[in-house]
PAMARMAR-31741 format. One record per atom (N, C-alpha, C): residue number from 1; residue in three letters; atom name; x, y, z. Coordinates in nm, 2 decimals, decimal comma, always signed. Example, Ala and Ser with C-alpha at 12.3 -4.5 7.8 and 13.67 -1.06 7.14 Angstrom:
[roti 1; ALA; N; [+1,32; -0,57; +0,78]],
[roti 1; ALA; CA; [+1,23; -0,45; +0,78]],
[roti 1; ALA; C; [+1,32; -0,33; +0,78]],
[roti 2; SER; N; [+1,28; -0,22; +0,71]],
[roti 2; SER; CA; [+1,37; -0,11; +0,71]],
[roti 2; SER; C; [+1,29; +0,00; +0,79]],
//
This chain:
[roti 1; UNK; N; [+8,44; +20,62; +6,60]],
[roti 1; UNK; CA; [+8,52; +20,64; +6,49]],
[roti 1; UNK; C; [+8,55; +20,50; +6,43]],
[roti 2; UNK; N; [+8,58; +20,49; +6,29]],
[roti 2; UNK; CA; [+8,53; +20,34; +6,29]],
[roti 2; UNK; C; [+8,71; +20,35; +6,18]],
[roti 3; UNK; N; [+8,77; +20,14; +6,23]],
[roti 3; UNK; CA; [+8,85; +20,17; +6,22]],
[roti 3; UNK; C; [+8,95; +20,21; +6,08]],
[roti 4; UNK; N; [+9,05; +20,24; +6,05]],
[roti 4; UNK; CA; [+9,11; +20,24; +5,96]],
[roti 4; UNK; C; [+9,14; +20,11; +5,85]],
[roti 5; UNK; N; [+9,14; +20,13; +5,73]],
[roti 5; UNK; CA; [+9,28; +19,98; +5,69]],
[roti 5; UNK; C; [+9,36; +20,05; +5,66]],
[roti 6; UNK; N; [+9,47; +19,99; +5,67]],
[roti 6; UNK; CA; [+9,57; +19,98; +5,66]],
[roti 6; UNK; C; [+9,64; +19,91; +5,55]],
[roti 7; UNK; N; [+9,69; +19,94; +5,43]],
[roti 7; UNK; CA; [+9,73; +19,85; +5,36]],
[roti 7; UNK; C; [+9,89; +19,80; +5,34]],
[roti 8; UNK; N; [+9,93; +19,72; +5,37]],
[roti 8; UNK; CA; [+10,06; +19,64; +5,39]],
[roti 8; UNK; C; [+10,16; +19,58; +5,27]],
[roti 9; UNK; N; [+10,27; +19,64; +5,27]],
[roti 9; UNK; CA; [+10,30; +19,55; +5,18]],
[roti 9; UNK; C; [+10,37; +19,41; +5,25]],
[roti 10; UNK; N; [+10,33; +19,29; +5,24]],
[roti 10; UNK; CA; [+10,40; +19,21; +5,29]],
[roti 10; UNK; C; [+10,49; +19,10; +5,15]],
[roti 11; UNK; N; [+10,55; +19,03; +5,25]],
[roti 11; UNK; CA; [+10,67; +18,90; +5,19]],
[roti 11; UNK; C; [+10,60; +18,80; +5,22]],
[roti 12; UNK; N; [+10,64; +18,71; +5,14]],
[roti 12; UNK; CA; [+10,66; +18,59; +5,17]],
[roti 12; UNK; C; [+10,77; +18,49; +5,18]],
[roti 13; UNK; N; [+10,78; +18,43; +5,30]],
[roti 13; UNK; CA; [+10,94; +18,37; +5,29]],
[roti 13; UNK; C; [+10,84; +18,18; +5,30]],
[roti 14; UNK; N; [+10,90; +18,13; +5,18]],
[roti 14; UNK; CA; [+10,89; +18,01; +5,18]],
[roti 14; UNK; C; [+11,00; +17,89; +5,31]],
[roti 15; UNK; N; [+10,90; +17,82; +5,42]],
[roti 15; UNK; CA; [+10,99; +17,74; +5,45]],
[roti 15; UNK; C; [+11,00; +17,63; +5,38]],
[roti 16; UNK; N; [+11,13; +17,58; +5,38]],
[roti 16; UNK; CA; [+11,12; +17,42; +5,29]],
[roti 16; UNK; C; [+11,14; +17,32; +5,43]],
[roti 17; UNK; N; [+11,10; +17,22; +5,46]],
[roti 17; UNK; CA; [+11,13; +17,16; +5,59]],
[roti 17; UNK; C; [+11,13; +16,98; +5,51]],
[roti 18; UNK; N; [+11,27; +16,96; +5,60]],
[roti 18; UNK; CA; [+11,30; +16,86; +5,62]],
[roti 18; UNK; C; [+11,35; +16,78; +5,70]],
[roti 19; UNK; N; [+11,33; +16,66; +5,76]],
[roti 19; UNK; CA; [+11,39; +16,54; +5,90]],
[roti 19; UNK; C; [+11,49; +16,65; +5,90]],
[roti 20; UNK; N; [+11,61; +16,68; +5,84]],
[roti 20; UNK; CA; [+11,72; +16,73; +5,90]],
[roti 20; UNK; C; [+11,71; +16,87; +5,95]],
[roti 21; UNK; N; [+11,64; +16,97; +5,82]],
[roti 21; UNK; CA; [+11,59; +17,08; +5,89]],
[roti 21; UNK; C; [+11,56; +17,06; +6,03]],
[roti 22; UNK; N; [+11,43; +17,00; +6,06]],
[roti 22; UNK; CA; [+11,40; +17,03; +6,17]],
[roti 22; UNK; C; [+11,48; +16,99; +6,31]],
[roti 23; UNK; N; [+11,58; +16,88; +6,30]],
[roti 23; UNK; CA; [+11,67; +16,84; +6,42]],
[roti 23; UNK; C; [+11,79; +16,98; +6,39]],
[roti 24; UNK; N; [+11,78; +17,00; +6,32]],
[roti 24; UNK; CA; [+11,91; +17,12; +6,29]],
[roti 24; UNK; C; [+11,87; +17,27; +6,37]],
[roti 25; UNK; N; [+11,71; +17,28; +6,39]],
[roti 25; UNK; CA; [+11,65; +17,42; +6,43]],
[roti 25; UNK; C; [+11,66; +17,39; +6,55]],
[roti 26; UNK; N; [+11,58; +17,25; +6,59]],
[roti 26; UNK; CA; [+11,59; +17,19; +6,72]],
[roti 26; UNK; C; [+11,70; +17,22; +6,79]],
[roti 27; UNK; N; [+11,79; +17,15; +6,76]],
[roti 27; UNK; CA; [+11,93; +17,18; +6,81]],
[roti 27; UNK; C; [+12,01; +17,33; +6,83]],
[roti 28; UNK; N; [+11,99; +17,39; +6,74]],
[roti 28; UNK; CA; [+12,02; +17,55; +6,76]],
[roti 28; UNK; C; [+11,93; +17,61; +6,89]],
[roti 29; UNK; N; [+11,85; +17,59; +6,85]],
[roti 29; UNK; CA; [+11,77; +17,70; +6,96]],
[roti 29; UNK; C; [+11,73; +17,58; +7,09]],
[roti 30; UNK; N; [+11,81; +17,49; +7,10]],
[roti 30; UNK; CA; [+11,87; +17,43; +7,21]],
[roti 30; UNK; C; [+11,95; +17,48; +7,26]],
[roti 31; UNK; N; [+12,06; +17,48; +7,15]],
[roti 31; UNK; CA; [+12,20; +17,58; +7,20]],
[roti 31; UNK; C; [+12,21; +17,70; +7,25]],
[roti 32; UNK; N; [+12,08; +17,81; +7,21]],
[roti 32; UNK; CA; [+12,05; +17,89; +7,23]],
[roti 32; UNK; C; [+11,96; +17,96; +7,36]],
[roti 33; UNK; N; [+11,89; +17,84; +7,43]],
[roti 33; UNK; CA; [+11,85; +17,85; +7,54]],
[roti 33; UNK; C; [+11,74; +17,89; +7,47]],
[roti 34; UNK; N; [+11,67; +17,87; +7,38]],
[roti 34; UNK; CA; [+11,49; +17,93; +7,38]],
[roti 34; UNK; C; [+11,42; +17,82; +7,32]],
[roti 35; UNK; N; [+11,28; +17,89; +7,33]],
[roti 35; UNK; CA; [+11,21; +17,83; +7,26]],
[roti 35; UNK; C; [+11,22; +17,83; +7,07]],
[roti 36; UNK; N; [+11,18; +17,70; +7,03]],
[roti 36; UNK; CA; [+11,19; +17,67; +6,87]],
[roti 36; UNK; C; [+11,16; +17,80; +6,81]],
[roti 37; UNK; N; [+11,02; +17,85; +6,86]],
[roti 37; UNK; CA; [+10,92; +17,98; +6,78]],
[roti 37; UNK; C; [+10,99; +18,08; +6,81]],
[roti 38; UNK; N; [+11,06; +18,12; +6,92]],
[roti 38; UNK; CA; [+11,11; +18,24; +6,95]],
[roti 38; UNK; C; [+11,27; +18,24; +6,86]],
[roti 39; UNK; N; [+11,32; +18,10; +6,86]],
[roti 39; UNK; CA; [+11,42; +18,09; +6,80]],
[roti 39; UNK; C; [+11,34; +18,14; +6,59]],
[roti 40; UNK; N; [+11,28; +18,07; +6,55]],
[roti 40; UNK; CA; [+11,19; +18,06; +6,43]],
[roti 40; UNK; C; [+11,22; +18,23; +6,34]],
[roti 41; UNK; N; [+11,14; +18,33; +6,48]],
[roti 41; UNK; CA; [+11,05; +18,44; +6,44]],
[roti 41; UNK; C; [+11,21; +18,57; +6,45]],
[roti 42; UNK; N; [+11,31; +18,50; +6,51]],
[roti 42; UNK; CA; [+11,49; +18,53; +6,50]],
[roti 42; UNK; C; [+11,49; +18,56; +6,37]],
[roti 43; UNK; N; [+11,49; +18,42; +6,33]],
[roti 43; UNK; CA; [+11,55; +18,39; +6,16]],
[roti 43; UNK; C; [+11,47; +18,45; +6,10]],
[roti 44; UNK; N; [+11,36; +18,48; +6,14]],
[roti 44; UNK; CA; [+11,24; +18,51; +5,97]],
[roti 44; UNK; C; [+11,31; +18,65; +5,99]],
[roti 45; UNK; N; [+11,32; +18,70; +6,14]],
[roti 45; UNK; CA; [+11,34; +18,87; +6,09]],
[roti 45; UNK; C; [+11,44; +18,93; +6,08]],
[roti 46; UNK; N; [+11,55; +18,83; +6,09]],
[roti 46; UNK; CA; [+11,73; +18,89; +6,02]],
[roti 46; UNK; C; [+11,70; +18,83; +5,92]],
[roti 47; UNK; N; [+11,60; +18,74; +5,83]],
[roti 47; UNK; CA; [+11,61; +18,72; +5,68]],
[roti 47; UNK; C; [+11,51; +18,86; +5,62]],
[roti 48; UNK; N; [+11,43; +18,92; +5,71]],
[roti 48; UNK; CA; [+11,36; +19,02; +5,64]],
[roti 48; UNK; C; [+11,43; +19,15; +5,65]],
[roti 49; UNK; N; [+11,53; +19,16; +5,72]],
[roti 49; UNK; CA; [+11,59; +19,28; +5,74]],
[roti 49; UNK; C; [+11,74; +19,31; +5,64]],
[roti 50; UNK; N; [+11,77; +19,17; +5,63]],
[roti 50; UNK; CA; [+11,87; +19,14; +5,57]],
[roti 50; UNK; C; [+11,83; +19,16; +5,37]],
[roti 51; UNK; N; [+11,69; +19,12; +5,34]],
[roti 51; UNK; CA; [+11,64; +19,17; +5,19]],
[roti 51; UNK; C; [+11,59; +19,30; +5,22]],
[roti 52; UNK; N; [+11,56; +19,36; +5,31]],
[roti 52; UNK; CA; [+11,54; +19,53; +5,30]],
[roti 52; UNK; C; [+11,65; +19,61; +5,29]],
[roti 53; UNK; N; [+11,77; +19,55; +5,33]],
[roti 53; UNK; CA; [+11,89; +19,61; +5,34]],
[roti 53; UNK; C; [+11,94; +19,58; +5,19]],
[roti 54; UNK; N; [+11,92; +19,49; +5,17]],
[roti 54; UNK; CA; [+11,93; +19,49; +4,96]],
[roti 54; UNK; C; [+11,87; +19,58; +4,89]],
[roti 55; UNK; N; [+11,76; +19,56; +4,93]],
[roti 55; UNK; CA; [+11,66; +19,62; +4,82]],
[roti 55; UNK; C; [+11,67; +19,77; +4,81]],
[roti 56; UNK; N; [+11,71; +19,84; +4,95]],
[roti 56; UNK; CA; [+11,70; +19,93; +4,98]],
[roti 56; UNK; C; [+11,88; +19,98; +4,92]],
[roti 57; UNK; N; [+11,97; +19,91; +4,92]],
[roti 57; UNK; CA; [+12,10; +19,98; +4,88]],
[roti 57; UNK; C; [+12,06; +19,91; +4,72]],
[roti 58; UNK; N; [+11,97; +19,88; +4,66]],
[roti 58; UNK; CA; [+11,95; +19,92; +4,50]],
[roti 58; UNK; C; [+11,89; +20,00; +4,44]],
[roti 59; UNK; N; [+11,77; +20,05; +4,54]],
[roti 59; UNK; CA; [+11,69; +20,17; +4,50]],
[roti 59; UNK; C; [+11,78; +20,29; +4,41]],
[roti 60; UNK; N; [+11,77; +20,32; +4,27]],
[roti 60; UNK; CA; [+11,82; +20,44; +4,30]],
[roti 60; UNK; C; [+11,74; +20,59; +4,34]],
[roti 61; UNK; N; [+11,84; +20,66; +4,34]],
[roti 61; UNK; CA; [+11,79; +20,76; +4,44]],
[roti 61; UNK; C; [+11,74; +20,83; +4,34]],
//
């Protein structure tokens, strides 16, 4: 059986990075006892959950 696509709608979240940015993430997910990426892929998905939760209480019904 051959496989499916799948079509997706995705986002895109722009990072902007700066010297401060990055001692600022550093330091968090220092605080936080993890790794940077694990800290990273945190943020990206309470910022994706956080515009579905918009988008989604604008829809009308």
């Amino acid at each position: 059986m051959a496989p499916k696509l799948v079509k997706e709608k995705t986002q895109k979240i722009e990072l902007r990075v700066t010297p401060e940015t990055k001692i600022l993430v550093l330091k968090m997910a220092q605080d936080d006892d993890i790794t940077v990426t694990k800290f990273l892929e945190g943020l990206i998905s309470r910022e994706f959950n956080r515009r579905a939760r918009r988008t989604s209480s604008t829809k009308p019904e």
